[in-house]
ChimeraX commands (.cxc) that place a marker at each C-alpha (Angstrom):
marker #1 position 280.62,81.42,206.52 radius 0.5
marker #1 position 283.15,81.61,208.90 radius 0.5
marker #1 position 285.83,84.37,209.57 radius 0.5
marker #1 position 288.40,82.69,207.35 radius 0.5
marker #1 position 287.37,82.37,203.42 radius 0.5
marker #1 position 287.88,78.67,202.02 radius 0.5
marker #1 position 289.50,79.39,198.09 radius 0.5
marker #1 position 289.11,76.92,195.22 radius 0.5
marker #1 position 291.50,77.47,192.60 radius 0.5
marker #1 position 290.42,76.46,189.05 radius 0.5
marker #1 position 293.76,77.63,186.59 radius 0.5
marker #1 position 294.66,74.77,183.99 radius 0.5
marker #1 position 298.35,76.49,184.42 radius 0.5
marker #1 position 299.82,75.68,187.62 radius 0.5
marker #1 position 302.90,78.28,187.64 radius 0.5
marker #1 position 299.79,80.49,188.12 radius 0.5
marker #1 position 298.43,78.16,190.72 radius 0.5
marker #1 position 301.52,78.10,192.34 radius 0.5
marker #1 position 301.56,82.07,191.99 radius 0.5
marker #1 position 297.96,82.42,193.49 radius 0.5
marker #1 position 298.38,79.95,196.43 radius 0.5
marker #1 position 301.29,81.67,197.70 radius 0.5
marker #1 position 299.50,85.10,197.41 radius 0.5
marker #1 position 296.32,84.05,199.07 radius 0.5
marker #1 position 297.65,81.88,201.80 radius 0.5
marker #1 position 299.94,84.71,202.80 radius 0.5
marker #1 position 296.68,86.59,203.56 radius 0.5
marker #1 position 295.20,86.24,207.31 radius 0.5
marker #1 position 291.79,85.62,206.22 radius 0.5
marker #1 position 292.25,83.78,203.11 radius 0.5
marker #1 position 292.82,79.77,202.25 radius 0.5
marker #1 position 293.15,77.82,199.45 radius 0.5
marker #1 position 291.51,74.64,200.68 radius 0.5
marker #1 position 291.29,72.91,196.52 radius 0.5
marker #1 position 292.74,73.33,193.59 radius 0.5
marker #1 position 292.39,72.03,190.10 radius 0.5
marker #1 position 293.31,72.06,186.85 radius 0.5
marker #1 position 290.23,71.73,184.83 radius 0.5
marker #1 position 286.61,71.90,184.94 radius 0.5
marker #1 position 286.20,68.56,185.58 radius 0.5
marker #1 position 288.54,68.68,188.53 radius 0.5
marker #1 position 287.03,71.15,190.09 radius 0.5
marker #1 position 283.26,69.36,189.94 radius 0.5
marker #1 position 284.76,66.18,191.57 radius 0.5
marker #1 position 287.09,68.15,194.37 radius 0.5
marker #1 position 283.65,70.32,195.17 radius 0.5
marker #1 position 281.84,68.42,197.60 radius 0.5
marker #1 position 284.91,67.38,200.12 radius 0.5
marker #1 position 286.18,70.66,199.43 radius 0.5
marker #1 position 282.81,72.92,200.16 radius 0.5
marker #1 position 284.84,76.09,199.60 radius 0.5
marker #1 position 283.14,79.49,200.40 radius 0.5
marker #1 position 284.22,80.79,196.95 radius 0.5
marker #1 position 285.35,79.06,193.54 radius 0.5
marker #1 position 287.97,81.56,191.44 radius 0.5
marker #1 position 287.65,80.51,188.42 radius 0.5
marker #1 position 290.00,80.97,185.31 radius 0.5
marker #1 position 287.81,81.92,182.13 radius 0.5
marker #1 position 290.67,80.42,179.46 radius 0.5
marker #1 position 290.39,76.74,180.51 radius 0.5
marker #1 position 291.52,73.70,178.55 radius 0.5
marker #1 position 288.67,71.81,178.03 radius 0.5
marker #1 position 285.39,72.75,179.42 radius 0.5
marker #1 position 286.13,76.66,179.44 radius 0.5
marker #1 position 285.64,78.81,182.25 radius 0.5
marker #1 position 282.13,80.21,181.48 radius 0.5
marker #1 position 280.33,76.60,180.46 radius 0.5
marker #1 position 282.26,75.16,183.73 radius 0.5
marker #1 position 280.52,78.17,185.70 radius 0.5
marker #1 position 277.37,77.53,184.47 radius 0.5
marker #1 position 277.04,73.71,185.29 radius 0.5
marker #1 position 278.70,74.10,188.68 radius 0.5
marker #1 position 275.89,77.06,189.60 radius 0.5
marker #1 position 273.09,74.81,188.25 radius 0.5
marker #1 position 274.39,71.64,190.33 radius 0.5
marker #1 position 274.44,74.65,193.51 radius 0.5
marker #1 position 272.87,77.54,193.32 radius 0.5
marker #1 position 274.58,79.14,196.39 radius 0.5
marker #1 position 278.27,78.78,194.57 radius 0.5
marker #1 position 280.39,81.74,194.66 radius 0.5
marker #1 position 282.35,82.12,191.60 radius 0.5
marker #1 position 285.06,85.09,191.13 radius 0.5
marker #1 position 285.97,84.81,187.60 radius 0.5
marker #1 position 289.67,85.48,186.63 radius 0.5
marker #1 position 291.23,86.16,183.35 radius 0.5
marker #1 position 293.55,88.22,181.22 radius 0.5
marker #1 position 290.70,89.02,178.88 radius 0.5
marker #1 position 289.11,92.14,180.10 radius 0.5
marker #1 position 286.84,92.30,176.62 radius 0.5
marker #1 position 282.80,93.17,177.80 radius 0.5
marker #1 position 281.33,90.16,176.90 radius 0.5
marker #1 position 283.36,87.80,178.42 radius 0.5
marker #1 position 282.26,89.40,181.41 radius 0.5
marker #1 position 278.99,89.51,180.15 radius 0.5
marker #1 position 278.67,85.60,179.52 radius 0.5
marker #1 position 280.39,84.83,182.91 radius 0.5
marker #1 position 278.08,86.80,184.89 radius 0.5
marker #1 position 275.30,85.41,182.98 radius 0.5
marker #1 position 276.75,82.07,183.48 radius 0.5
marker #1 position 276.46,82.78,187.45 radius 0.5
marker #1 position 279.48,84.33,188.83 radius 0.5
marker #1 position 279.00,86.88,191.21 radius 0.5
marker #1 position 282.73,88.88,190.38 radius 0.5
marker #1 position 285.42,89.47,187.73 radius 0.5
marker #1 position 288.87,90.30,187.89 radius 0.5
marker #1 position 291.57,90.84,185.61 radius 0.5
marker #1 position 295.01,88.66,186.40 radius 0.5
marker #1 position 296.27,92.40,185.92 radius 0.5
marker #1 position 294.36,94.03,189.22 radius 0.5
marker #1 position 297.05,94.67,192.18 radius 0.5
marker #1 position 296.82,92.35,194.84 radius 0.5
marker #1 position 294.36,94.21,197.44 radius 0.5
marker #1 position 292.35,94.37,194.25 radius 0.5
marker #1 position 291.85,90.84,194.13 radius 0.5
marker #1 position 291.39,90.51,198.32 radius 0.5
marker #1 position 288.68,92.90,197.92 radius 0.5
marker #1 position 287.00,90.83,195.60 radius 0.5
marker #1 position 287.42,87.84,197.01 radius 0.5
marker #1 position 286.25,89.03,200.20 radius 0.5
marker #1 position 282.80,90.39,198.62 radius 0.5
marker #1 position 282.13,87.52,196.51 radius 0.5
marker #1 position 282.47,85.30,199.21 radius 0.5
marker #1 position 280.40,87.91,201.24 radius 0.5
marker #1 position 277.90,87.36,198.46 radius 0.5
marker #1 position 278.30,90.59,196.86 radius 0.5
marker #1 position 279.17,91.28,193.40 radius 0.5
marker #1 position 282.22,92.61,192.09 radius 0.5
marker #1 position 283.87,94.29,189.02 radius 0.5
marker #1 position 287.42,95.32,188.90 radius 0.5
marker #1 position 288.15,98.53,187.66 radius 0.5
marker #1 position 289.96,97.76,184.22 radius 0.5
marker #1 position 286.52,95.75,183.33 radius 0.5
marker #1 position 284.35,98.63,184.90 radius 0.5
marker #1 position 286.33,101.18,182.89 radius 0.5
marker #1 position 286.03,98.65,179.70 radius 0.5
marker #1 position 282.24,98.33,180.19 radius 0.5
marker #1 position 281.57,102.06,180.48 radius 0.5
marker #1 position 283.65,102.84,177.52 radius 0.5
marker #1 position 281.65,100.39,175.51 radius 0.5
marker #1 position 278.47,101.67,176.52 radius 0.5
marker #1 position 279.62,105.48,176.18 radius 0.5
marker #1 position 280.89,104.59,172.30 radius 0.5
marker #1 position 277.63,102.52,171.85 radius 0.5
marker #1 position 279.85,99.55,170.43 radius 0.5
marker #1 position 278.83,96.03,171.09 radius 0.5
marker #1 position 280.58,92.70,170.26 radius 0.5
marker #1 position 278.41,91.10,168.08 radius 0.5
marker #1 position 278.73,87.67,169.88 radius 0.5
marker #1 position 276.39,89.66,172.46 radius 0.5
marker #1 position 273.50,87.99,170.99 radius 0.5
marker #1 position 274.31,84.63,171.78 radius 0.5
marker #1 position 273.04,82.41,174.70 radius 0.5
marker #1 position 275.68,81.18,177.55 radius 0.5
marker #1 position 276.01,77.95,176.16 radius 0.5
marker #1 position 276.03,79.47,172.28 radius 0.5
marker #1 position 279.01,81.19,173.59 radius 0.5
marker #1 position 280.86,78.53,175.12 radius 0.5
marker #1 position 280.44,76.23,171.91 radius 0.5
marker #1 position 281.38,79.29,169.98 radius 0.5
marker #1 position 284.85,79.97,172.33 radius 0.5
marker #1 position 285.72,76.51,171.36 radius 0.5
marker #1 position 284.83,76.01,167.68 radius 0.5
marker #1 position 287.23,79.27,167.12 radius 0.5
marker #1 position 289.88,77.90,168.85 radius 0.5
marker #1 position 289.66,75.10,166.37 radius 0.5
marker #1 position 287.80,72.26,167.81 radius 0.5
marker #1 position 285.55,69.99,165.93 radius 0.5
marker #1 position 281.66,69.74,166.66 radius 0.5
marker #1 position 282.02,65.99,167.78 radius 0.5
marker #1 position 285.35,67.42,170.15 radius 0.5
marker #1 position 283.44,69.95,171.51 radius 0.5
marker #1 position 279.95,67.39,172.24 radius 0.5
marker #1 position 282.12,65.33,174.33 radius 0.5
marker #1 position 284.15,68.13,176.10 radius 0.5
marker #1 position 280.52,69.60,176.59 radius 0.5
marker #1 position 279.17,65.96,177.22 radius 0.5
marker #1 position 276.45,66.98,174.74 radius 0.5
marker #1 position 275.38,64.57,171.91 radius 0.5
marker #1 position 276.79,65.70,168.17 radius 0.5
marker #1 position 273.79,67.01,166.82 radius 0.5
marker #1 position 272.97,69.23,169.49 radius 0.5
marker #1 position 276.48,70.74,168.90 radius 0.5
marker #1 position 275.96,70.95,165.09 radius 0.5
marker #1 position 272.40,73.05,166.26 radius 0.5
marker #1 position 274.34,74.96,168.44 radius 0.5
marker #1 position 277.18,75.66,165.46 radius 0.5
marker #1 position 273.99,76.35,163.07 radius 0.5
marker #1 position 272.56,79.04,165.40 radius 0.5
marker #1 position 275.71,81.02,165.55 radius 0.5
marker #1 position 276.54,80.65,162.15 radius 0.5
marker #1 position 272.69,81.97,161.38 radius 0.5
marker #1 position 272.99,84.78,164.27 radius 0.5
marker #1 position 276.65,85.53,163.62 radius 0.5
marker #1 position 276.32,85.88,159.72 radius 0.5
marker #1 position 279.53,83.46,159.18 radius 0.5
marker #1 position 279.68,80.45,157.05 radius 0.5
marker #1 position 282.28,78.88,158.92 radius 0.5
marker #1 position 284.80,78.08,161.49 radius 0.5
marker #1 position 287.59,80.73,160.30 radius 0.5
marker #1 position 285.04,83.23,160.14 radius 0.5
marker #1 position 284.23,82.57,164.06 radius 0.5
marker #1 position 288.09,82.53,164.88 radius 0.5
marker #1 position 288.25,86.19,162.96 radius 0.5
marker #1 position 285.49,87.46,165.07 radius 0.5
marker #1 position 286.95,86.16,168.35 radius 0.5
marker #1 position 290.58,87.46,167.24 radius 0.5
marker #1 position 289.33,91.22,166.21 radius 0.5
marker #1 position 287.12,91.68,169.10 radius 0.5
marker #1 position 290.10,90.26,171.66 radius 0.5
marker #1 position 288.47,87.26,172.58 radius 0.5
marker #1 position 291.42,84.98,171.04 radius 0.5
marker #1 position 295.07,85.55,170.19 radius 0.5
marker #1 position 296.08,85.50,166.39 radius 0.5
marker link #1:1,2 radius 0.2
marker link #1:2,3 radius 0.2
marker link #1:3,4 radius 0.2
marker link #1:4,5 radius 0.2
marker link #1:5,6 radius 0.2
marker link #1:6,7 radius 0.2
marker link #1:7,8 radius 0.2
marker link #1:8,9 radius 0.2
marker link #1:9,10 radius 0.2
marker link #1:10,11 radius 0.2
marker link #1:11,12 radius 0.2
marker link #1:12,13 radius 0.2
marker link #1:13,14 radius 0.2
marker link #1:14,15 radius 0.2
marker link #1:15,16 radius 0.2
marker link #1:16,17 radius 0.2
marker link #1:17,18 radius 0.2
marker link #1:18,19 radius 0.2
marker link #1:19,20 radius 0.2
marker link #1:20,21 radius 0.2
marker link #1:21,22 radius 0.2
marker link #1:22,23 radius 0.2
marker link #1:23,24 radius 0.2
marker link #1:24,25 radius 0.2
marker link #1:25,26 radius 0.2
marker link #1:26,27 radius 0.2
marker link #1:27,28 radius 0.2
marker link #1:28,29 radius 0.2
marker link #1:29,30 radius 0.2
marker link #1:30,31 radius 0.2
marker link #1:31,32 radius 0.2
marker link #1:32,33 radius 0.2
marker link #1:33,34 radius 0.2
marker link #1:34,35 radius 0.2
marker link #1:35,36 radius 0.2
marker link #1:36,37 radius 0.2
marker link #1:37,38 radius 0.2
marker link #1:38,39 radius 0.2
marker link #1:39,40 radius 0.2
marker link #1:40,41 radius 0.2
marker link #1:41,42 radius 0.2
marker link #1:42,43 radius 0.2
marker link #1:43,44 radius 0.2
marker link #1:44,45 radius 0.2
marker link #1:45,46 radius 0.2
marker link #1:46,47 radius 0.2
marker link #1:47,48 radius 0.2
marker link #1:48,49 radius 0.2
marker link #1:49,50 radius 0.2
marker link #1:50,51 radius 0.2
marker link #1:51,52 radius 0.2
marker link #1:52,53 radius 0.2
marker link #1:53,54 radius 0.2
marker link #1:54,55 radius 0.2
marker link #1:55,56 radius 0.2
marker link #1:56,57 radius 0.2
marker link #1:57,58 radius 0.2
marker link #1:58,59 radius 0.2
marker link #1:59,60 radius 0.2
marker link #1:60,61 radius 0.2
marker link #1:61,62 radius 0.2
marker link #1:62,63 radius 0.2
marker link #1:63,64 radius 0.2
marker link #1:64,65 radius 0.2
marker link #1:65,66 radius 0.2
marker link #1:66,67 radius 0.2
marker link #1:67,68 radius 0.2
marker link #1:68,69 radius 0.2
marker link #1:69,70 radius 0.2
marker link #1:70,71 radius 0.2
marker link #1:71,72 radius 0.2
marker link #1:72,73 radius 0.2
marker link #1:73,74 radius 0.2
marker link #1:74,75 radius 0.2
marker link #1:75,76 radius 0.2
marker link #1:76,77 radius 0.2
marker link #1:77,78 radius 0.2
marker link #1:78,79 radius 0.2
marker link #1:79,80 radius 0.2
marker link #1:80,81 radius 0.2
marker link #1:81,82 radius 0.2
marker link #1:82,83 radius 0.2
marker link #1:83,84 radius 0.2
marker link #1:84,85 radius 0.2
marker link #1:85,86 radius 0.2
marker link #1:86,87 radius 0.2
marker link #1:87,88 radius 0.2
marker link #1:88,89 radius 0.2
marker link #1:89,90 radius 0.2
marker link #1:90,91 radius 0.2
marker link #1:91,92 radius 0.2
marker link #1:92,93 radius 0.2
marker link #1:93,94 radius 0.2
marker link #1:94,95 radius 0.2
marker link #1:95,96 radius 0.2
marker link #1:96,97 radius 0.2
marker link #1:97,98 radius 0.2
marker link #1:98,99 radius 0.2
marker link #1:99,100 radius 0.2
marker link #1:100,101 radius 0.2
marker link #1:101,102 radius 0.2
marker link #1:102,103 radius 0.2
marker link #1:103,104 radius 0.2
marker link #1:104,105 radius 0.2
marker link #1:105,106 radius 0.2
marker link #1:106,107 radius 0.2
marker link #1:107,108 radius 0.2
marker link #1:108,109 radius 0.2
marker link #1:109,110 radius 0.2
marker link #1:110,111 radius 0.2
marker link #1:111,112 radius 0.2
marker link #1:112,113 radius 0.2
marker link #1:113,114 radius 0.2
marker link #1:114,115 radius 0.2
marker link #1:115,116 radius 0.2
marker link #1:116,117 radius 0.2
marker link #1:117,118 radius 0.2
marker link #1:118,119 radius 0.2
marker link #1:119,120 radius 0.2
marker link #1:120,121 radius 0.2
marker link #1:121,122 radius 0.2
marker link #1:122,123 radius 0.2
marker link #1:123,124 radius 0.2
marker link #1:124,125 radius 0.2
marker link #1:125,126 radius 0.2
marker link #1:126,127 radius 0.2
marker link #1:127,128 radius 0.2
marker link #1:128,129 radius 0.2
marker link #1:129,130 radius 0.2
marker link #1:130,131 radius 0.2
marker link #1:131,132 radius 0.2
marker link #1:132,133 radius 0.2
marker link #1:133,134 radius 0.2
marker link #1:134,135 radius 0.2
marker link #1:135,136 radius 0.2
marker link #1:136,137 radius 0.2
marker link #1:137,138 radius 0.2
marker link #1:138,139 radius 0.2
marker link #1:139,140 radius 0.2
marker link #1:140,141 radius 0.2
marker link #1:141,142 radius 0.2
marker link #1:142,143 radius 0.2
marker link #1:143,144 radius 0.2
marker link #1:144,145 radius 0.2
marker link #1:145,146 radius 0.2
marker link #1:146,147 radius 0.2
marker link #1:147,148 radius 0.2
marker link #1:148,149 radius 0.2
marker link #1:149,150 radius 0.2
marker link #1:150,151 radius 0.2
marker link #1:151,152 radius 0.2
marker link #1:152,153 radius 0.2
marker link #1:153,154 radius 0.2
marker link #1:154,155 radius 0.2
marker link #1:155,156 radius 0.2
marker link #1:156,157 radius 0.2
marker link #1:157,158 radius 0.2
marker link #1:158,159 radius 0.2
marker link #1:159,160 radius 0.2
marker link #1:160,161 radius 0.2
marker link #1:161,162 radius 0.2
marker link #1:162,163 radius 0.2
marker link #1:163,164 radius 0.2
marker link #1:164,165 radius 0.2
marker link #1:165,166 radius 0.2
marker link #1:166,167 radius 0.2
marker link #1:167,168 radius 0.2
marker link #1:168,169 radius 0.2
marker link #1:169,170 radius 0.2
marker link #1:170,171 radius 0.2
marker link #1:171,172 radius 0.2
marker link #1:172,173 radius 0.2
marker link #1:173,174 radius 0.2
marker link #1:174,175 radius 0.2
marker link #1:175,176 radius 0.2
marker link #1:176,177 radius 0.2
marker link #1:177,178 radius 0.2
marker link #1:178,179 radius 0.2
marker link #1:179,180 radius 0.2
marker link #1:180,181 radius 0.2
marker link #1:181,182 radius 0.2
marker link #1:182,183 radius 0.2
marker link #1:183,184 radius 0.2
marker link #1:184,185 radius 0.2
marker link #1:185,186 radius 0.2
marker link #1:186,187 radius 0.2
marker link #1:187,188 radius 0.2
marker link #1:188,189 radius 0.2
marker link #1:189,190 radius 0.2
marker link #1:190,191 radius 0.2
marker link #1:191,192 radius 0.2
marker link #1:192,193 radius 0.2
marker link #1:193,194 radius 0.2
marker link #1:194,195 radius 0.2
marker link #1:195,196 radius 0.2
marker link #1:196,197 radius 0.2
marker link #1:197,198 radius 0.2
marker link #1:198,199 radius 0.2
marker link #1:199,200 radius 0.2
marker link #1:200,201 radius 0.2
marker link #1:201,202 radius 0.2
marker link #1:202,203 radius 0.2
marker link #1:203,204 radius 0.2
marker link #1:204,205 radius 0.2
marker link #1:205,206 radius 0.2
marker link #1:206,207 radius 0.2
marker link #1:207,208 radius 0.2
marker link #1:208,209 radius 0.2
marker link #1:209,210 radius 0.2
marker link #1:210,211 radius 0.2
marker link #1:211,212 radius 0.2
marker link #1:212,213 radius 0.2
view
């Protein structure tokens, strides 16, 4: 890598594009070299692009930020994602590190905050910021757990979407997955989950902070 850090930008929101771009180019060492709006943006800007490190927006339209993680790491395993979101709840950051990113940071960290991690992501270190850190340990100290902490990456991912209200045949072509294997996927987090259906998924993801009412 060399001494200055090549940024992709992955935010379906560009105000906070825009917001990001100016932050990071101001920075000696940093560059936004891509940008894009959604997940499947970002796959076909990747290869001209080659950045040193992807930061990537959890809350996605589309493809969301943890399924677009894990299909960019298995197309390159060297990737370096820094995920980025408001939602410091545990097992987003869970799922995302699971997924393959390396770091995770709150869009409410301070600036230097953010450098920091960008800088030891792209280093190929890991990173949490604190308000996750300080999340995490709470959770652990309380001995709570969200109970979509038993599902798979991709269990998650289908579940993020079907409680925001998609259909199973909207989310197997976001997904590029065939209907029935979304249907399996909605049957084993129905069975794991203990819901019968789709408003009982949005209620989990709205009381545990993973979705706003």
């Amino acid at each position: 890598m060399s001494d200055m850090i090549r940024v992709m930008l992955v935010d379906d929101h560009m105000v906070v594009r825009i917001g990001f771009k100016m932050l990071l180019d101001a920075t000696p060492d940093i560059r936004v070299v891509a940008e894009a709006d959604s997940a499947e943006a970002a796959y076909q800007q990747l290869e001209a692009a080659s950045p040193d490190l992807i930061l990537m927006d959890i809350g996605l339209g589309g493809t969301n930020g943890v399924e677009a993680t894990r299909r960019i790491v298995a197309r390159d395993p060297a990737a370096r994602v820094l995920a980025l979101s408001t939602h410091e709840d545990p097992s987003y950051v869970r799922f995302m590190l699971k997924a393959g990113a390396l770091g995770y940071v709150s869009k409410r960290s301070a600036p230097e905050e953010l450098m920091q991690a960008i800088r030891t992501v792209a280093g190929g270190g890991r990173f949490l910021d604190s308000h996750v850190s300080q999340r995490m340990a709470m959770q652990a100290f309380d001995g709570g757990q969200n109970p979509v902490d038993v599902l798979s990456e991709r269990e998650f991912a289908v579940f993020m979407e079907l409680a925001r209200g998609m259909t199973v045949n909207q989310v197997a072509a976001m997904m590029n997955i065939s209907p029935r294997t979304a249907g399996t996927h909605l049957y084993n987090i129905k069975q794991k989950l203990a819901v019968g259906n789709q408003t009982e998924l949005a209620l989990i993801a709205i009381r545990h902070g993973m979705l706003s009412p």
